[in-house]
C-alpha positions, -999 to +999 in steps of 0.1 A: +509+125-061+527+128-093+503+142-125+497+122-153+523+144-175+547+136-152+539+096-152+543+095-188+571+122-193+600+097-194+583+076-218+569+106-243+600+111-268+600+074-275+566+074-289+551+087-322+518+068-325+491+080-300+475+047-294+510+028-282+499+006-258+523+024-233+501+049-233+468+029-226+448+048-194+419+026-195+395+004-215+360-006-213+346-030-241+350-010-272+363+020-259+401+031-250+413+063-232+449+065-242+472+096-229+481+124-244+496+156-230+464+178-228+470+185-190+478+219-191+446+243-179+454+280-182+440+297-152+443+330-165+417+323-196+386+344-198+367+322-223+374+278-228+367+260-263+354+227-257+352+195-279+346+161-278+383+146-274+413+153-289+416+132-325+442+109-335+454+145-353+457+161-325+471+136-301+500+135-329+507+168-328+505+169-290+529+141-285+552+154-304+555+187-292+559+174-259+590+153-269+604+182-289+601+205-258+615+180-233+644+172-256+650+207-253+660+205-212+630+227-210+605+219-174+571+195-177+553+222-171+563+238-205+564+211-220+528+202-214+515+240-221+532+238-253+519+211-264+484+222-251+484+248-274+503+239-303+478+207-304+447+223-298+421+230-326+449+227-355+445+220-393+413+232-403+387+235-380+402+269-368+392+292-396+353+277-391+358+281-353+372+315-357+343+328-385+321+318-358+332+333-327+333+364-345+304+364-360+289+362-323+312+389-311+331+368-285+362+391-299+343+422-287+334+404-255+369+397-252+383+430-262+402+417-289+397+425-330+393+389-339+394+359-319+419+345-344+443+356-323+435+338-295+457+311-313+485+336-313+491+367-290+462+366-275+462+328-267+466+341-229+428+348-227+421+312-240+417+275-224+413+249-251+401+220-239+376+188-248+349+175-226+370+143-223+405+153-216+423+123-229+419+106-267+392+081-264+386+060-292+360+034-301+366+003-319+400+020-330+388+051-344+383+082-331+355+088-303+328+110-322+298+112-293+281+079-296+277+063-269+267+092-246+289+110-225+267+114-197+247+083-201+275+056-206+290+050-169+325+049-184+329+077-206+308+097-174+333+088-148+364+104-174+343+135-179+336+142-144+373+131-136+391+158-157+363+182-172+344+191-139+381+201-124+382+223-151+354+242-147+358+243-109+392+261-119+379+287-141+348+297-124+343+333-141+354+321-173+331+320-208+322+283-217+318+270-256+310+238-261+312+231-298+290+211-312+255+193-293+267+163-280+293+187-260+270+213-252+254+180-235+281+166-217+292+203-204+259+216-191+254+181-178+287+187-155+273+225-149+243+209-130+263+184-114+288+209-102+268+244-095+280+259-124+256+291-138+239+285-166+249+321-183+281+316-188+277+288-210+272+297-245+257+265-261+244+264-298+278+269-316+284+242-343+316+218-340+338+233-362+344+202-380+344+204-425+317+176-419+296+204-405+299+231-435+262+235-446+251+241-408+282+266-402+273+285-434+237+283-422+243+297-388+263+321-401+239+337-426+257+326-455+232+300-467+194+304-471+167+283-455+158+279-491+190+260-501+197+236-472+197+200-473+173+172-459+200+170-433+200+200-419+172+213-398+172+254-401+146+255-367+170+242-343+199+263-352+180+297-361+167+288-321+207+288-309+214+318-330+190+338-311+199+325-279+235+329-283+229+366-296+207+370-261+230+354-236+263+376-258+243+407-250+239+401-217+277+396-214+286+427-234+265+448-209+276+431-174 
């Protein structure tokens, strides 16, 4: 049975915008899966960054990597790695993803001086991924955690379609989940699947600009003192410590 990347290969250098209709995997009321090229898992990673779902950004970027590459006379299976990592965690949110990985260590986990480079040379040790493979958007804009993942029967049946293959792949492989409603949605599919609990390293903030006063919190730049109403210091100075238990742990096994 052909992959989704090669269902939609012919089609891919014709389209720009990631929510052409051709593209449409599946709605349900107010919500739309639409493909992208995010197909590519890299068996080789030691540690997988997890979001929600790739943005409208993202799913840009993806497409049109994947038509450059196939333009090119170069195989799927390029193409779609490519794009996988040329697409994943760009603009932005890398530099907060990056000052937060490393102020956890992961780099020394990893063996590597900064796990900036896991966008670059080092990008062998790294599966980027999102808890649902595939854009989803609700009423037309991106998919942002409401409803549930694991409640709503929909958005459950795509997460458990594409994410728990995942993880069945890379069974000895360092999980981040970024951001709550992920950390949710992947220890949800942990349970389900038999997945150990240590080698999920939940409590890291989505890397998002939205989320700068919690980053700089969790990262000791801000005081307790000097955070907003919405910002609540207990619950992250909690996932600071657990992170910095379950990151010694995996330093000394």
């Amino acid at each position: 049975m052909p992959t989704l990347f090669e269902q939609y290969a012919a089609i891919l250098p014709a389209i720009s915008d990631p929510m052409d209709k051709r593209l449409l995997i599946e709605r349900h009321d107010d919500l739309e899966v639409f493909y992208s090229p995010f197909d590519h898992v890299n068996l080789d990673a030691r540690i997988v960054l997890i979001g929600i779902t790739p943005g409208h950004y993202q799913a840009e970027m993806a497409l049109k990597t994947a038509s450059d590459v196939i333009r090119s006379g170069a195989s799927n299976i390029d193409a779609a790695r490519k794009a996988k990592e040329t697409a994943s965690f760009s603009g932005p949110m890398r530099s907060n993803l990056v000052a937060m990985l490393d102020y956890f260590q992961i780099n020394a986990v990893l063996g590597i001086a900064s796990c900036a480079s896991l966008f670059d040379v080092d990008a062998h040790l790294v599966h980027y991924t999102s808890a649902l493979r595939y854009p989803v958007y609700r009423n037309g804009k991106n998919y942002s955690g409401a409803p549930s993942m694991t409640s709503h029967p929909f958005l459950r049946k795509h997460l458990l379609a594409w994410f728990a293959e995942e993880m069945r792949l890379l069974p000895n492989a360092i999980f981040v989940p970024l951001g709550a409603k992920v950390a949710e949605a992947v220890t949800y599919v942990a349970k389900e699947i038999g997945v150990p609990e240590h080698g999920l390293l939940t409590g890291i903030q989505h890397p998002s600009g939205a989320n700068a006063e919690r980053i700089a919190y969790l990262l000791e730049r801000k005081s307790r003192s000097s955070l907003s109403q919405k910002t609540n210091p207990s619950v992250i100075d909690a996932a600071r410590t657990n992170l910095q238990k379950k990151i010694r742990l995996l330093q000394t096994a």
